[in-house]
N, C-alpha and C positions, 0 to 999 in steps of 0.2 A: 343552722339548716343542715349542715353536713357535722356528723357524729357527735359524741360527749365528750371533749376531752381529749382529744386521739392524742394516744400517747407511741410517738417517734422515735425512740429511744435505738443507741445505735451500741448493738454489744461489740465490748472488746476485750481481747485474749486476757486473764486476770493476771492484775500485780498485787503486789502483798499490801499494798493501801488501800487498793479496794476490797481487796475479800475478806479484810477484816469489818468494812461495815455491814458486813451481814445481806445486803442491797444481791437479788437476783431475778432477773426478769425470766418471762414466759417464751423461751425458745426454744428450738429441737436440737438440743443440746446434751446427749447422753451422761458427756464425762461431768457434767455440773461445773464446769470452772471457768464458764464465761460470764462475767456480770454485769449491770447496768455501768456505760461511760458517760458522763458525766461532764460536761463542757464548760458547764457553769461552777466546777469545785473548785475547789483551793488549792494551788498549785503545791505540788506536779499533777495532781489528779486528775487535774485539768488537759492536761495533753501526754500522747500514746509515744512512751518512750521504747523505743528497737535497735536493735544492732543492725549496721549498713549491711546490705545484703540477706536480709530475714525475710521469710516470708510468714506472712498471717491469715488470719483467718478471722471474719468477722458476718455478724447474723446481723440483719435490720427487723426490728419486731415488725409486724405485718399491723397493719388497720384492723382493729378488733372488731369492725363492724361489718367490714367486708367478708373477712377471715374467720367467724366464729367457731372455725372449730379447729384453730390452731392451738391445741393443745395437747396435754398425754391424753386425755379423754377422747379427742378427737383425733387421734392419729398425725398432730402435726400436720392438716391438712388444708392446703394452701389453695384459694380461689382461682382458678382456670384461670389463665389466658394475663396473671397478673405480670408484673416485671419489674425491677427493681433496679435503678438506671444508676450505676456508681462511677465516678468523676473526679478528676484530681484536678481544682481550678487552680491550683498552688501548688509550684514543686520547687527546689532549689536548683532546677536549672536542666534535671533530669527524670523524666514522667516514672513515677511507680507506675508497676505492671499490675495490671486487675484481671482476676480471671473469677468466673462464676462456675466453678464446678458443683455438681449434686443440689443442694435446696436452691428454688428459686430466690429466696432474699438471702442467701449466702455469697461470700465474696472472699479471695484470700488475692492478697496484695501483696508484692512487693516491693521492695524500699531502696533501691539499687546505689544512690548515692549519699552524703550528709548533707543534712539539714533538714528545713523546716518544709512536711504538707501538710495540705488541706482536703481533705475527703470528701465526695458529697456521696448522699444515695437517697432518690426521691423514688418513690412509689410510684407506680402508673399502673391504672386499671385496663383492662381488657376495652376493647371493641365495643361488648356486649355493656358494658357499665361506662360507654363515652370514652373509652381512651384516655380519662383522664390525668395528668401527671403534678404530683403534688410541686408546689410552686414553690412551699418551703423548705428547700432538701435539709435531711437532716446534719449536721457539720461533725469532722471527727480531726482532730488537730493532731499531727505526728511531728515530732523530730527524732531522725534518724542520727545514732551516735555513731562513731569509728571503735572496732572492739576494743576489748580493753587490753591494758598492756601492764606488765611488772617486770620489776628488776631488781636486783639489789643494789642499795645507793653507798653501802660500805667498804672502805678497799681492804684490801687483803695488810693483811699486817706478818710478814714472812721472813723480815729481818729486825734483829734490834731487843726482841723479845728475852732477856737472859732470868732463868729462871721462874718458878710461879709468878703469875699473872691474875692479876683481880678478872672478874669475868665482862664480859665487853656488849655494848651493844648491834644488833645488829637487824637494819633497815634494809625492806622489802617495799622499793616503790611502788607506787599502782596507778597507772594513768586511766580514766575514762571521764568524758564529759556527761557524767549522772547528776541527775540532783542529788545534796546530800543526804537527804530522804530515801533514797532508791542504791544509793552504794552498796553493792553487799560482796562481797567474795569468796570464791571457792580457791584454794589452792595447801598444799603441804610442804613444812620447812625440815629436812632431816639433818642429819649429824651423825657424823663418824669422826671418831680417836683414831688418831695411829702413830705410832713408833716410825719415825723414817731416817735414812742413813742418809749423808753428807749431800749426795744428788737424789733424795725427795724420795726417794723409791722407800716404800714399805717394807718395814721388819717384822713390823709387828701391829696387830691389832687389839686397841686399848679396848674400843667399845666400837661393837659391829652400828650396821646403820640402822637406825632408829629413829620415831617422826618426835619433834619436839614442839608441830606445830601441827596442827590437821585440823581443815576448815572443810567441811564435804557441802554436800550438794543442800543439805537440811540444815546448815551448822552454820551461814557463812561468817566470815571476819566483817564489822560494820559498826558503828555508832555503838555506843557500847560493849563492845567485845575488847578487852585489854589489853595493847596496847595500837588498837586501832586509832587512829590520828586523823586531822585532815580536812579538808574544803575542796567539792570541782574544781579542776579537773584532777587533782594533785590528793591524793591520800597516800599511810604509809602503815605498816604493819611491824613493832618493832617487837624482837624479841631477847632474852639478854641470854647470852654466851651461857656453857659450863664454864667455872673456875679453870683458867685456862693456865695449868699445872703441869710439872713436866714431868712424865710419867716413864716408870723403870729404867730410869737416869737416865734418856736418852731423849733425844731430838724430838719434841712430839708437835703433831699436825692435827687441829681441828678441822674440820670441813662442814661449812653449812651449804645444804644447796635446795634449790625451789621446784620443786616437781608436781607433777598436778596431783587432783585429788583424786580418791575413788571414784571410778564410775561414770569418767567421761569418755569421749573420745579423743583422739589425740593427744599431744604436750603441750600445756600452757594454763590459763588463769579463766575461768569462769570469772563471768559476773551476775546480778539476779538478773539486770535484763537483758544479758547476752543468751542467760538461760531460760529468762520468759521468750527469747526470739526465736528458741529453738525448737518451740509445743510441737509444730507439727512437721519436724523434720524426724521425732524418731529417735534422734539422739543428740545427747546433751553436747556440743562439741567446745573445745578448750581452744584458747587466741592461743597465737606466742610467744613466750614469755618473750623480753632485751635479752640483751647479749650477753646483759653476766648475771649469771644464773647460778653463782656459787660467793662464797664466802671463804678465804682460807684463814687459819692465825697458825704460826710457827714457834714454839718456844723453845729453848736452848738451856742445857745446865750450860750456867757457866763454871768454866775450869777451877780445879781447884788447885791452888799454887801451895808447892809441895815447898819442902825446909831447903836454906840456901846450903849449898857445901861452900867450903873456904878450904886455904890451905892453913893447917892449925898454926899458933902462935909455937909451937913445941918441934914442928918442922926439923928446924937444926940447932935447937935448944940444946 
């Protein structure tokens, strides 16, 4: 009785699993990067993963039959008197914030704590068409994560070291409860040489600072990326030392340390969907990294032990 089909389809902000299926629904959607969600896919795709504290944005496709000219042909233009009624019947304890700014089936939400909601948004017709509100709202399943976090899990090695040193490994934790599917990271590992005297202070500079490790915004570190490691919540990023060599015979000091990537804001560690939470804030912003954010290794000539003196057998020969 009522339409062909109607297709309810609830767009959400895109992740790199779905816009590779090609999949893009009919919304007034300029920048193109919103695409069909999917409730019924194969997990993770199946539910809308965000950093605590994100806010989104999301379109409800309109009733094609009420709406026929919600299109670019038609101006995106939306039937009088329509409304689009959006609902969290599910939250972990704390209600997202819904706000309907600019299009009427438009909605950007916030996610204020962790865990698991439940989104509704049912259609409802004008006055003029019955008031009627559709009774199957359509479902958009979130869990919200805590950002992500890195550290270095390697301790400094500053004593003990006498001599060339074979070259060492050195591990960059990364905490985020992602699926393994969705892990990706942005961040950079640098490295400086130097010559330092008895109390550490710098003489010299072997090798100024330089990245030995740089994951940008398009690049990240993930499933494939060498020597990316790892299962939820717990992945690690390992990279291996210079030959760690004692340079112009003196006391020399490596230094690894983890600094963010190009082109964020702030100090800390991007993830993809820290940085899919950030669409509509404008700028990409970086967590904090842990507490130890550096790496050192120390190595030492050891002394060379010079010829014994004696008093000769010829003394009072």
């Amino acid at each position: 009785m009522k339409k062909v089909n109607l297709v309810r389809t609830l767009m959400s902000v895109a992740v790199a699993i779905l816009v590779t299926n090609g999949v893009f629904a009919q919304v007034n959607d300029p920048s193109g990067n919103y695409v069909v969600y999917d409730a019924a896919a194969v997990a993770p795709a199946d539910v809308e993963y965000v950093t605590v504290g994100a806010t989104l944005g999301y379109f409800a496709e309109p009733d094609p039959v009420y709406h026929p000219s919600y299109n670019a042909g038609g101006s995106w233009t939306l039937q009088t008197g329509f409304v689009w009624n959006w609902t969290a019947p599910t939250d972990p304890g704390t209600a997202p914030t819904i706000n309907k700014p600019g299009d009427a089936n438009y909605a950007t939400i916030t996610y204020p704590v962790a865990g698991d909601y439940v989104i509704n948004v049912a259609e409802e017709s004008s006055a003029a068409f019955g008031g009627c509100a559709d009774a199957s709202p359509t479902v958009l399943n979130v869990t919200a994560i805590p950002a992500p976090s890195a550290q270095f899990s390697t301790a400094d090695v500053t004593t003990g070291l006498c001599d060339d040193q074979p070259a060492a490994s050195v591990v960059l934790a990364i905490t985020e409860s992602a699926p393994d599917a969705l892990a990706a990271y942005s961040f950079t590992i640098t490295e400086i040489v130097e010559n330092i005297d008895a109390g550490g202070s710098p003489t010299a500079t072997v090798t100024a600072t330089h990245n030995v490790a740089d994951f940008g915004l398009g690049a990240k570190a993930k499933t494939g990326t060498s020597g990316f490691a790892g299962t939820s919540p717990n992945f690690t990023y390992t990279l291996t030392s210079a030959a760690l060599d004692v340079e112009n015979n003196a006391r020399t000091r490596y230094t690894y340390s983890v600094v963010s990537a190009s082109g964020v804001t702030g100090t800390g560690i991007v993830s993809a969907i820290s940085h899919k939470s950030d669409y509509l804030a404008g700028a990409v912003n970086a967590h904090a990294f842990g507490a130890k954010t550096t790496v050192v290794f120390i190595v030492n000539p050891a002394p060379s032990t010079g010829d014994i003196y004696h008093i000769p057998n010829t003394y009072s020969y």
